[in-house]
RODO-2510 file (C-alpha; in nm, 4 decimals, decimal comma):
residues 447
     n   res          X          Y          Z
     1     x     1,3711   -18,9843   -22,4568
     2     x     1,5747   -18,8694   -22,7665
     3     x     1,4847   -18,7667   -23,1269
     4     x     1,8050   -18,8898   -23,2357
     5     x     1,9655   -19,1757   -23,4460
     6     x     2,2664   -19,3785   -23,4429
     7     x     2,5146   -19,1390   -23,5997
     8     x     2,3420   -18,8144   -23,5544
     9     x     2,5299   -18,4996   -23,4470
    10     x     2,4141   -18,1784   -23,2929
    11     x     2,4587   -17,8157   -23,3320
    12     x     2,5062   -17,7514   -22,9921
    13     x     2,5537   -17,9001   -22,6384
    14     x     2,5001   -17,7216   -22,3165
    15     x     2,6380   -17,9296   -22,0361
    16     x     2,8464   -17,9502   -21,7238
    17     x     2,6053   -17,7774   -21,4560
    18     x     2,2163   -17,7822   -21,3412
    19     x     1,9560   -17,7700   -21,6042
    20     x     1,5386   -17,7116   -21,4340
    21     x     1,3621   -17,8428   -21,7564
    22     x     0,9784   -17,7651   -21,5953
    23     x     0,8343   -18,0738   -21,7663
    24     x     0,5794   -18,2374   -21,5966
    25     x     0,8224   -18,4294   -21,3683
    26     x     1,0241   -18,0922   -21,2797
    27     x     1,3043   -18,3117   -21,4083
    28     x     1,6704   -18,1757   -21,3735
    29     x     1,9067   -18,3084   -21,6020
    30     x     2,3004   -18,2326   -21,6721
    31     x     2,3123   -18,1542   -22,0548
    32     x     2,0842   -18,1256   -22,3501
    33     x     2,1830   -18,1344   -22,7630
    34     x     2,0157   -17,8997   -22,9772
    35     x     1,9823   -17,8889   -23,3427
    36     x     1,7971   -17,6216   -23,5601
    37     x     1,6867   -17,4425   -23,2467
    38     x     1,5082   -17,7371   -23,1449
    39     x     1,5874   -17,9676   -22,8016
    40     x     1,6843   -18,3401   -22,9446
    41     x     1,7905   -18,4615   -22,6501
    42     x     1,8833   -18,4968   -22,2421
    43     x     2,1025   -18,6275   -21,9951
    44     x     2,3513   -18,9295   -22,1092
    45     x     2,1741   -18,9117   -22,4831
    46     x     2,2716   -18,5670   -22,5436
    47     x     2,5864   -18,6203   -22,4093
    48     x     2,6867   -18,9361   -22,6661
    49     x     2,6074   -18,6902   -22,9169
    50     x     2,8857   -18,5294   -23,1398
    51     x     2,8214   -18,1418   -23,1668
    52     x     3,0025   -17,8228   -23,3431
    53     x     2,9643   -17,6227   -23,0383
    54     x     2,9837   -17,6690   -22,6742
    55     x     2,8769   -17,4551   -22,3822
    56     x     3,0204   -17,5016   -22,0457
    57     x     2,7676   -17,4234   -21,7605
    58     x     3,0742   -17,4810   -21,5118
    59     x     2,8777   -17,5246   -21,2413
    60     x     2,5675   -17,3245   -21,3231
    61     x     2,2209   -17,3862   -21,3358
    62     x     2,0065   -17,3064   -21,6871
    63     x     1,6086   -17,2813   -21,6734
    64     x     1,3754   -17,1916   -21,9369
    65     x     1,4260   -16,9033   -22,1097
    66     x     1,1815   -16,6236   -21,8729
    67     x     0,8987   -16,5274   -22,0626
    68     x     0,6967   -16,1626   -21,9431
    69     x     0,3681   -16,2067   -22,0309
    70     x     0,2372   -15,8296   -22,0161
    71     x     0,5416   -15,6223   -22,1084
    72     x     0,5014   -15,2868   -22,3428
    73     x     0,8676   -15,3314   -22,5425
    74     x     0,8306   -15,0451   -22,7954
    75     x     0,6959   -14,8255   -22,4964
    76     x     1,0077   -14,9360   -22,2772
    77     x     1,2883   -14,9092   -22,5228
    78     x     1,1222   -14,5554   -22,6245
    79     x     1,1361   -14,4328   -22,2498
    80     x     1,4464   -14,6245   -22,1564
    81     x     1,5996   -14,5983   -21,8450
    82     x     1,3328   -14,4170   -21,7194
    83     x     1,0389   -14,6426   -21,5589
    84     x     0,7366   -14,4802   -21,4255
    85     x     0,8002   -14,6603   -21,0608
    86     x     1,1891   -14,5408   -20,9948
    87     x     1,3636   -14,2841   -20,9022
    88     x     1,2911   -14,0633   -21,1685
    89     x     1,1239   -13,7175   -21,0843
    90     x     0,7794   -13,6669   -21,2167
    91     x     0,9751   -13,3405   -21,4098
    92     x     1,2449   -13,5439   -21,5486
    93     x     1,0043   -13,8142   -21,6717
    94     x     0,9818   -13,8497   -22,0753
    95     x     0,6418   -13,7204   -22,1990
    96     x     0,5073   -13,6197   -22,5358
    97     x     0,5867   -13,7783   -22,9205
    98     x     0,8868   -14,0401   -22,7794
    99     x     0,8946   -14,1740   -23,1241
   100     x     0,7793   -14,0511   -23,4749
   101     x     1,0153   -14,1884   -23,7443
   102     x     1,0865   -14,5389   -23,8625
   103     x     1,3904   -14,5474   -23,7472
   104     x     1,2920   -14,4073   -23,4340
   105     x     1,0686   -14,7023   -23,3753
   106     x     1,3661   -14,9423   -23,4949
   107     x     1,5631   -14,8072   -23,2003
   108     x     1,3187   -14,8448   -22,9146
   109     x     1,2218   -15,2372   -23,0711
   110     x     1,6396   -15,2991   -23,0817
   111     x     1,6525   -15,1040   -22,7273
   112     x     1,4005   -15,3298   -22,5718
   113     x     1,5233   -15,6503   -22,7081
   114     x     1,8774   -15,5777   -22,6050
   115     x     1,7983   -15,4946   -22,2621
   116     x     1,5533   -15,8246   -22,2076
   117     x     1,8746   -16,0417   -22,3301
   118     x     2,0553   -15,9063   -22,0562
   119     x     1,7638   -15,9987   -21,8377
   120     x     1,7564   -16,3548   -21,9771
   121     x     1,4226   -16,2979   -22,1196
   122     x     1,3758   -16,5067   -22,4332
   123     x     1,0119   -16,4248   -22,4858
   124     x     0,6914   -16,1409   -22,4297
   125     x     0,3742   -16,0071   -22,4716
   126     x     0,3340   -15,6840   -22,6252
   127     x    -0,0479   -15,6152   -22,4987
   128     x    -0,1918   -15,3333   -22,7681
   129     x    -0,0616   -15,2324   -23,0580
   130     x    -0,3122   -15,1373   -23,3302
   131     x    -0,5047   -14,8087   -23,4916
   132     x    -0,6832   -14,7058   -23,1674
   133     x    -0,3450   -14,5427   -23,0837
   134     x    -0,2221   -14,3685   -23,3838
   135     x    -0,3274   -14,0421   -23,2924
   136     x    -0,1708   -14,1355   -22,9164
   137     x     0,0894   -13,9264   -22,7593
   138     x     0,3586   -14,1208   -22,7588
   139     x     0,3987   -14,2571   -23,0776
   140     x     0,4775   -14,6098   -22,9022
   141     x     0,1112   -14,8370   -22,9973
   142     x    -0,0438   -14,7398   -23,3242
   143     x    -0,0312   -14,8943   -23,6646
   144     x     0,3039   -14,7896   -23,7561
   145     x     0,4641   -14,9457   -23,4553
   146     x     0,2972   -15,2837   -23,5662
   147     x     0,4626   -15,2184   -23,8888
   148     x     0,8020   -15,1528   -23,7494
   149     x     0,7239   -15,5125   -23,5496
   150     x     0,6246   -15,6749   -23,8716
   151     x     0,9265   -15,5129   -24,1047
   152     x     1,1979   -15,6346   -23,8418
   153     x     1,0309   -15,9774   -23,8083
   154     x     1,0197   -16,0191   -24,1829
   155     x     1,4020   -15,9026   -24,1632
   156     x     1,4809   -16,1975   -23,9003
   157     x     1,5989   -15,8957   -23,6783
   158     x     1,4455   -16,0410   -23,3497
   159     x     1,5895   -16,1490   -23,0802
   160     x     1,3165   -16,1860   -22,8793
   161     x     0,9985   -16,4164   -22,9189
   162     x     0,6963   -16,1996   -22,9407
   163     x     0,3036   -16,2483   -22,8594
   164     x     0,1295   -15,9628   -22,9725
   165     x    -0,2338   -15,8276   -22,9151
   166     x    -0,3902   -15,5401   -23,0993
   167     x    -0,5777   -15,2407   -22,9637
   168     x    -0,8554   -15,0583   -23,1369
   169     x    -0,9379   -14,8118   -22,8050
   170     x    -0,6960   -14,6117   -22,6517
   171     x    -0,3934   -14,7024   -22,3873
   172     x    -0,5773   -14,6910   -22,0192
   173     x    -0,9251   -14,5145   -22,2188
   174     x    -1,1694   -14,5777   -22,3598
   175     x    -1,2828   -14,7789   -22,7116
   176     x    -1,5914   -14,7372   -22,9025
   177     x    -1,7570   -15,0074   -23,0321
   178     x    -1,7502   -14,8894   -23,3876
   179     x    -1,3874   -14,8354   -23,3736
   180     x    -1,4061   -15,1891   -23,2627
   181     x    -1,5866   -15,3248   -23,5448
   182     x    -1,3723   -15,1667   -23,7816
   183     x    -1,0523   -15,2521   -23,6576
   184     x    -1,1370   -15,6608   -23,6045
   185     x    -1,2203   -15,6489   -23,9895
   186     x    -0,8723   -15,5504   -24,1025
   187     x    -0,6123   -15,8519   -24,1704
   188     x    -0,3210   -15,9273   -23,9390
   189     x    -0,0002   -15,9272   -24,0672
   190     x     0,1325   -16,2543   -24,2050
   191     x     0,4151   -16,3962   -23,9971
   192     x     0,6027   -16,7251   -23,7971
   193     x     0,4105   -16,7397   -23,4972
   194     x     0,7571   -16,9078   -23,3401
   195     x     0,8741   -16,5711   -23,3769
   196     x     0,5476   -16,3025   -23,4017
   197     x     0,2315   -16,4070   -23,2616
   198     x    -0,0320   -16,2000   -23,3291
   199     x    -0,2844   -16,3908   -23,1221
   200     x    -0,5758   -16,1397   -23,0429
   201     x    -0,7063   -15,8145   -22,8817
   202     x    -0,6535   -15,6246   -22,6069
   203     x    -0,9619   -15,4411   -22,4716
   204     x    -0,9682   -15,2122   -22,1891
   205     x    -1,2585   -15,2443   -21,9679
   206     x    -1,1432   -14,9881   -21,6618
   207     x    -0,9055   -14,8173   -21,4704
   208     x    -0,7346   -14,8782   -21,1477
   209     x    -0,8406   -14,8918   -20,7397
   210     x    -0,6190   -14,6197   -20,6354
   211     x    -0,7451   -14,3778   -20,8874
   212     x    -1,0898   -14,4951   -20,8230
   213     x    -1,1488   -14,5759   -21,1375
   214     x    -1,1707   -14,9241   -21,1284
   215     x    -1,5407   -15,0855   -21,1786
   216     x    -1,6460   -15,2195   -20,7996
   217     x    -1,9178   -15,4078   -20,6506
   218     x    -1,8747   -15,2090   -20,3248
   219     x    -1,8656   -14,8529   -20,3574
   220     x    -1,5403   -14,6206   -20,3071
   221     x    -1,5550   -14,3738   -20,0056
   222     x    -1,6820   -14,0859   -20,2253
   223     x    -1,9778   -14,3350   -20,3111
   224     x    -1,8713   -14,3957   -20,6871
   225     x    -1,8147   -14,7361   -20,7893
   226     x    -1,5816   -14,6785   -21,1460
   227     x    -1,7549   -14,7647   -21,4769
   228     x    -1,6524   -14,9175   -21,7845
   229     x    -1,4752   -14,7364   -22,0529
   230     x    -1,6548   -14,8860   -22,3699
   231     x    -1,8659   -14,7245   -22,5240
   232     x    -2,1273   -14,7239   -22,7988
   233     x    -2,4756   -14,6748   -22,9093
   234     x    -2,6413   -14,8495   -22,6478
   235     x    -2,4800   -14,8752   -22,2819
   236     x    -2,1124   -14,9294   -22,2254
   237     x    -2,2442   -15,3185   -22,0937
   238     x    -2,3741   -15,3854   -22,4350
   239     x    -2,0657   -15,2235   -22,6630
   240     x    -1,8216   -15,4459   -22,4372
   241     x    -2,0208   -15,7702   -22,4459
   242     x    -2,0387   -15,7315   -22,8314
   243     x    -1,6609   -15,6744   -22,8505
   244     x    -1,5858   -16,0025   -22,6897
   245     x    -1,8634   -16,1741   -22,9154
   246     x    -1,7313   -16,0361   -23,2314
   247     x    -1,3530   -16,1274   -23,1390
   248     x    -1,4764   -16,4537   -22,9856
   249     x    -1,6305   -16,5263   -23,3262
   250     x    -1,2720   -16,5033   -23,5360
   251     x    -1,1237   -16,6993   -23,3036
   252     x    -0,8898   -16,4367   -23,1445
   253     x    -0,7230   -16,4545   -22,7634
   254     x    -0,9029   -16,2157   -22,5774
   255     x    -0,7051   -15,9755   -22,2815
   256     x    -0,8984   -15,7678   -22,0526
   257     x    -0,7441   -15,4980   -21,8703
   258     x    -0,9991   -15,5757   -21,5429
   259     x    -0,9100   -15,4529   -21,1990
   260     x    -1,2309   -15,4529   -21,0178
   261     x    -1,4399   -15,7118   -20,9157
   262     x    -1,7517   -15,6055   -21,0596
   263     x    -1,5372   -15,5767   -21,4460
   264     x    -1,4303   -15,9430   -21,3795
   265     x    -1,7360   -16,0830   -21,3317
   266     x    -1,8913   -15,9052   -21,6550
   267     x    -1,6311   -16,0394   -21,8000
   268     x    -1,7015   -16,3914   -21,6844
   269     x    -2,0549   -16,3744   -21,7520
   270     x    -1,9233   -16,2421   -22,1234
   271     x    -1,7257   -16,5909   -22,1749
   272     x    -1,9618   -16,8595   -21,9900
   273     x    -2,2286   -16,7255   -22,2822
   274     x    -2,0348   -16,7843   -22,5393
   275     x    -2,1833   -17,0519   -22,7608
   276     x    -1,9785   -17,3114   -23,0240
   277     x    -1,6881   -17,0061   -23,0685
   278     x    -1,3801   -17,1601   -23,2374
   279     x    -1,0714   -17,2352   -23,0922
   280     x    -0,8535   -16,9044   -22,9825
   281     x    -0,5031   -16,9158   -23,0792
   282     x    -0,4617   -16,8962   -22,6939
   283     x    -0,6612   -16,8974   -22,3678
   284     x    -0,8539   -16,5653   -22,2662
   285     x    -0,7653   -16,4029   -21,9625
   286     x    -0,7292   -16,0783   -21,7664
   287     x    -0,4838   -15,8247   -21,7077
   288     x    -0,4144   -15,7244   -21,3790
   289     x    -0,7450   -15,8939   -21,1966
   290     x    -0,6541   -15,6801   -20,8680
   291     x    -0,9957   -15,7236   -20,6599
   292     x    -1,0506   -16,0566   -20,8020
   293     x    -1,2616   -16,2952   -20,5726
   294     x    -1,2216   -16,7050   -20,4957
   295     x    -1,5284   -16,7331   -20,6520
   296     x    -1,4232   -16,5529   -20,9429
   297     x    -1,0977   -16,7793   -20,9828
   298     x    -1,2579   -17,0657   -20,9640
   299     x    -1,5195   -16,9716   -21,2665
   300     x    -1,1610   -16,8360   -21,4389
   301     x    -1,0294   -17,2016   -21,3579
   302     x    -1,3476   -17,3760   -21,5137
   303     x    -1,3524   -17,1616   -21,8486
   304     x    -0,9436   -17,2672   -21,9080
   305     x    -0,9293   -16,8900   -21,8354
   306     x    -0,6580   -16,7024   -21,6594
   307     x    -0,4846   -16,3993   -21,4989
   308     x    -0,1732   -16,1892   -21,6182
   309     x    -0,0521   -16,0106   -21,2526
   310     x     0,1859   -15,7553   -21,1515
   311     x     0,2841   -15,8346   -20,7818
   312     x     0,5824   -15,5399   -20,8120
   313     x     0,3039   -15,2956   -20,8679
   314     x     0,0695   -15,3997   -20,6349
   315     x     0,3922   -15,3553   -20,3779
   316     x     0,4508   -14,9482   -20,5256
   317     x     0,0524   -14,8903   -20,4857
   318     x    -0,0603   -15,0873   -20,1794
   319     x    -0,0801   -14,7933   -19,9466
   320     x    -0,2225   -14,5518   -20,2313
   321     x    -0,4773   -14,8098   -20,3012
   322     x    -0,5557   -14,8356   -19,9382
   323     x    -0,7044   -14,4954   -19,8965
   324     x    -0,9724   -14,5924   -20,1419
   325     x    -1,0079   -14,9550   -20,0552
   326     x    -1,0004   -14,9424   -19,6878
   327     x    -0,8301   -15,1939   -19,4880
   328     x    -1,0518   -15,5188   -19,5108
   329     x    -1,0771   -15,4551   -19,8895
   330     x    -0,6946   -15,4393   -19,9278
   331     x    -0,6329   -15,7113   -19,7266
   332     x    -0,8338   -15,9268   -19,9912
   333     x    -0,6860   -15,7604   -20,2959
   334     x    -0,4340   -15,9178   -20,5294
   335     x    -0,5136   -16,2526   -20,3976
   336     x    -0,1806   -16,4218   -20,5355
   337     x    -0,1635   -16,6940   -20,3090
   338     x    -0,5276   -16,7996   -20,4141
   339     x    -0,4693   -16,7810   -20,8036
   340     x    -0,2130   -17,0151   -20,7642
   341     x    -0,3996   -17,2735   -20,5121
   342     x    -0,6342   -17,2400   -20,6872
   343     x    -0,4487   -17,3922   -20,9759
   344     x    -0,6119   -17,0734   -21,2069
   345     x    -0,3476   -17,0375   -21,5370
   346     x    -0,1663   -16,6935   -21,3339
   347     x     0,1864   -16,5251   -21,5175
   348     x     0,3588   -16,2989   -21,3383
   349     x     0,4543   -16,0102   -21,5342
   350     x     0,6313   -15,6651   -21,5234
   351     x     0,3848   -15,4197   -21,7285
   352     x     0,7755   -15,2512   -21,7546
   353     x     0,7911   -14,9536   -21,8103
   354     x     0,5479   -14,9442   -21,5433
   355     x     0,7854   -15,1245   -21,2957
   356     x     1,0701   -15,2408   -21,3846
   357     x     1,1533   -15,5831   -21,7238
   358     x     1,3695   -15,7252   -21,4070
   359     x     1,1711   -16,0597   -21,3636
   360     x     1,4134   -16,1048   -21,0545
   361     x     1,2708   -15,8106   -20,9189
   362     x     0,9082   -15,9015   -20,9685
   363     x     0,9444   -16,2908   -20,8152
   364     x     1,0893   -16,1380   -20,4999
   365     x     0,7365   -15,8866   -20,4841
   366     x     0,5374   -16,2414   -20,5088
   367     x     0,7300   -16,3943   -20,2530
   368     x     0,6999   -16,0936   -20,0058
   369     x     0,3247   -16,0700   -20,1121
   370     x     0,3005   -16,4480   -20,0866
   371     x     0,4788   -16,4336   -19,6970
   372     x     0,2158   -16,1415   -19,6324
   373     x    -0,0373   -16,4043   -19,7051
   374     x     0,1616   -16,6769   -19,4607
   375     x     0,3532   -16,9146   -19,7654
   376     x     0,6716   -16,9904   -19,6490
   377     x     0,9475   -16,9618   -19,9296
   378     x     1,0733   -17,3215   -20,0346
   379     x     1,1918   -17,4638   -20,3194
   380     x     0,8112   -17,5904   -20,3924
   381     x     0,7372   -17,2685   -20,4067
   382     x     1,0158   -17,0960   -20,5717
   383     x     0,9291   -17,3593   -20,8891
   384     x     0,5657   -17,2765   -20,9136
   385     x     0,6805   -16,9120   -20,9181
   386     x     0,9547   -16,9939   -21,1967
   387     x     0,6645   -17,1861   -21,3656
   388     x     0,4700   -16,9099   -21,4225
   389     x     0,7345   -16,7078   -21,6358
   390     x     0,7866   -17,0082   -21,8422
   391     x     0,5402   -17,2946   -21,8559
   392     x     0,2299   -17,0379   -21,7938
   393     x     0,3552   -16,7876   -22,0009
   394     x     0,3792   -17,0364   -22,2939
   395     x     0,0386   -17,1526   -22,1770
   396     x    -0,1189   -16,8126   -22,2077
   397     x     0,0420   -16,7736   -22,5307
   398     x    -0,1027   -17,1104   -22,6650
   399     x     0,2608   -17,1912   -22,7147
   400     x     0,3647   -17,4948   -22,4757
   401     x     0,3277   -17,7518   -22,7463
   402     x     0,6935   -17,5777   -22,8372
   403     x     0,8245   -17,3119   -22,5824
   404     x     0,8366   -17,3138   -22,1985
   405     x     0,9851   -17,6106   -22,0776
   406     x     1,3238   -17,7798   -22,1957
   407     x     1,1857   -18,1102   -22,3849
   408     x     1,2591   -18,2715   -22,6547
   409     x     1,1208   -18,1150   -22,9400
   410     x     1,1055   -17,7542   -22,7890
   411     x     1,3204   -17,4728   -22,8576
   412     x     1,6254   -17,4274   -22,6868
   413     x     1,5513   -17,0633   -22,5007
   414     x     1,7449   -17,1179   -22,1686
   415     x     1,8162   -16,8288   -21,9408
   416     x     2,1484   -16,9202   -21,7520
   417     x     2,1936   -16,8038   -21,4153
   418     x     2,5395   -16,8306   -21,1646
   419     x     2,3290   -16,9995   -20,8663
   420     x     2,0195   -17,1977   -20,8370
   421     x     1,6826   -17,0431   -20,7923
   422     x     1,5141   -17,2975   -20,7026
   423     x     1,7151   -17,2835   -20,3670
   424     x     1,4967   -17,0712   -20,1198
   425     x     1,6729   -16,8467   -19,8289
   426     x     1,8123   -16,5903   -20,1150
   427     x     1,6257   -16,3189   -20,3180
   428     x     1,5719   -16,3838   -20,6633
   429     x     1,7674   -16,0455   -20,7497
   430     x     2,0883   -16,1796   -20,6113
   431     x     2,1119   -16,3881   -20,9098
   432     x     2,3247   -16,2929   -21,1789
   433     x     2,2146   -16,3729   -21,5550
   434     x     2,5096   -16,5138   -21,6855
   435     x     2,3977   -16,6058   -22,0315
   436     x     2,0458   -16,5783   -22,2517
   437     x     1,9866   -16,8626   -22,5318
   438     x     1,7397   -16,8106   -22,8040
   439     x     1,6845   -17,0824   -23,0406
   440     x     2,0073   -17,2464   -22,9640
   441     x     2,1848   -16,8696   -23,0083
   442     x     2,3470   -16,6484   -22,7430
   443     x     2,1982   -16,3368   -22,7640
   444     x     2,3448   -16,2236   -22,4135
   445     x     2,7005   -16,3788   -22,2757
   446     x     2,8111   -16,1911   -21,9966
   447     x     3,1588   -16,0562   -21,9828
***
């Protein structure tokens, strides 16, 4: 299939090596012709095509360009190279105002994007950004960040596809519900959603299992069980029902930062009672979703729902979450092999700076988590991971009517890599990015 015509010509082919499309038939083809960003055609009908520019794969294999679902970019280029999982002593770690000025703020945006090219990621998802934070410490999520994000968009300064959700709580704390009300009335900045997505709200509704903090069915061996951190006039139940009612009601996405099984299922119960809500600009879904259940992921399944996950962290806090969750617990928690049985929408994601942007990284945390749980690693396998840093991710974003997968009529965001990772028996950071395409542009050739 081609969107071309007898004497047509393309900006650009990309040919001579292995190209993973992830359409429905996990078809690979050998070239593709691009024109205006956009895919116009595969295989032999790309390849009749006359084109002003040619890349040589020599011998490479190109997949969709990687898209991190649940990635702070103004936070990461702000704190850059330091992540809060490395190497870096707790004294030597960046703390305080990391940026005040615009052109501050310009720098960690132009940081971030900079270092994802060289990643060979095309697109993300900045979760919170919005008022709740601009009294926060670091400067990184309030309203003047979001204006930084719209200023550079408007500018055509990206070189990154952006999702973004806005925040009217606090980073990990709490949100009142008439800081919620407030904040859902205000307008959204105008923009090209191909380029800045503001989609809908990020609401925090606990902590995390090793801190305790996360909201549990089964009690934590000091007997607490976490609690959630809305608030308002009535109980903290009531103010974080009404938030997802009121941003239900505009049709906004709706992310919940949910770790414990008891904040899932409120959740749940939250979105089965929704009645005749419009559309969302994407599916709703929850961040992290460590002590999910299968019973849980299969109500997640039903509502066209999902998960955003973290496998690298769960790997840095398994044995710190241990001491709270006790062995049969933890042996149940992040249930990544399940989410993805189960056929529940799950992206992996970094949370960078967290862990670390390097998607690489993170697939070869879901494998190891994934062998813990006895899946072998084979090419089957190695796709549906792949697939859920492309064709998911565009899912969650309510973007795979355009980004994701390498059809005709999608943009061309490829992420170019010197072997195959399909090809199981390697990790996934052995590969070297050899080349990131946005929109039919290299943002990132390597030397």
């Amino acid at each position: 299939m081609s969107d071309t015509s007898p004497g047509d010509e393309a900006d650009l082919i990309i040919r001579g090596g292995r190209i993973h499309t992830f359409d429905g038939q996990d078809s690979a083809v050998s070239a593709l012709a691009v024109r205006a960003g956009r895919i116009i055609a595969r295989d032999s009908e790309a390849e009749k095509l006359a084109a002003a520019r040619t890349i040589e794969l020599d011998g490479r294999t190109a997949i969709p360009g990687i898209n991190d679902a649940h990635l702070h970019a103004a936070w990461l280029g702000a704190r850059w190279p330091h992540l809060f999982f490395s190497d870096t002593p707790p004294e030597d770690q960046p703390s305080g105002r990391l940026v005040t000025t615009e052109t501050e703020r310009r720098a960690a945006l132009t940081r971030a994007w900079g270092l994802l090219a060289e990643l060979g990621i095309t697109s993300y998802t900045e979760p919170g950004i919005g008022p709740g934070e601009d009294d926060g410490e670091t400067g990184c999520f309030g309203t003047d960040m979001l204006a930084t994000y719209t200023a550079l968009h408007r500018e055509r300064a990206q070189t990154s596809r952006v999702t973004l959700l806005r925040l009217f709580g606090t980073i990990d704390g709490e949100s009142t519900l008439e800081d919620f009300e407030r904040g859902i009335r205000t307008t959204a900045p105008t923009t090209d959603p191909h380029w800045l997505a503001v989609t809908g709200v990020k609401i925090f509704a606990d902590g995390i299992p090793p801190m305790a903090t996360a909201w549990v069915e089964e009690p934590y061996p000091d007997g607490s069980t976490g609690e959630l951190l809305t608030r308002g006039s009535d109980a903290p139940l009531s103010a974080f029902r009404r938030m997802i009612e009121l941003a239900a009601a505009r049709g906004l996405q709706i992310a919940v930062h949910a770790t414990g099984d008891r904040s899932i299922t409120e959740f749940l119960h939250a979105l089965e009672g929704l009645d005749a809500a419009p559309p969302a600009a994407g599916p709703h879904y929850v961040v992290h979703g460590d002590l999910a259940t299968t019973a849980q992921l299969e109500r997640m399944r039903r509502l066209g729902a999902g998960f955003a996950v973290q496998p690298l962290i769960a790997a840095h806090t398994h044995d710190w979450a241990g001491a709270q969750l006790g062995p049969e617990r933890l042996a149940r928690a992040w249930p990544l092999r399940e989410m993805l049985a189960t056929g529940t929408l799950t992206t992996i994601t970094s949370d960078a700076p967290i862990a670390t942007p390097d998607w690489r990284v993170g697939l070869d945390s879901s494998l190891a988590l994934l062998s813990a749980a006895g899946r072998p690693d084979d090419t089957e396998l190695r796709r549906t991971l792949l697939r859920t840093m492309t064709v998911d991710a565009a899912r969650q974003d309510g973007a795979v009517t355009w980004k994701g997968s390498l059809e005709v009529g999608k943009v061309a965001d490829l992420t170019v890599l010197d072997e195959d990772p399909c090809a199981p028996g390697r990790p996934f950071a052995s590969l070297a990015v050899a080349r990131t395409i946005v929109d039919g542009r290299s943002i990132y050739l390597r030397d």
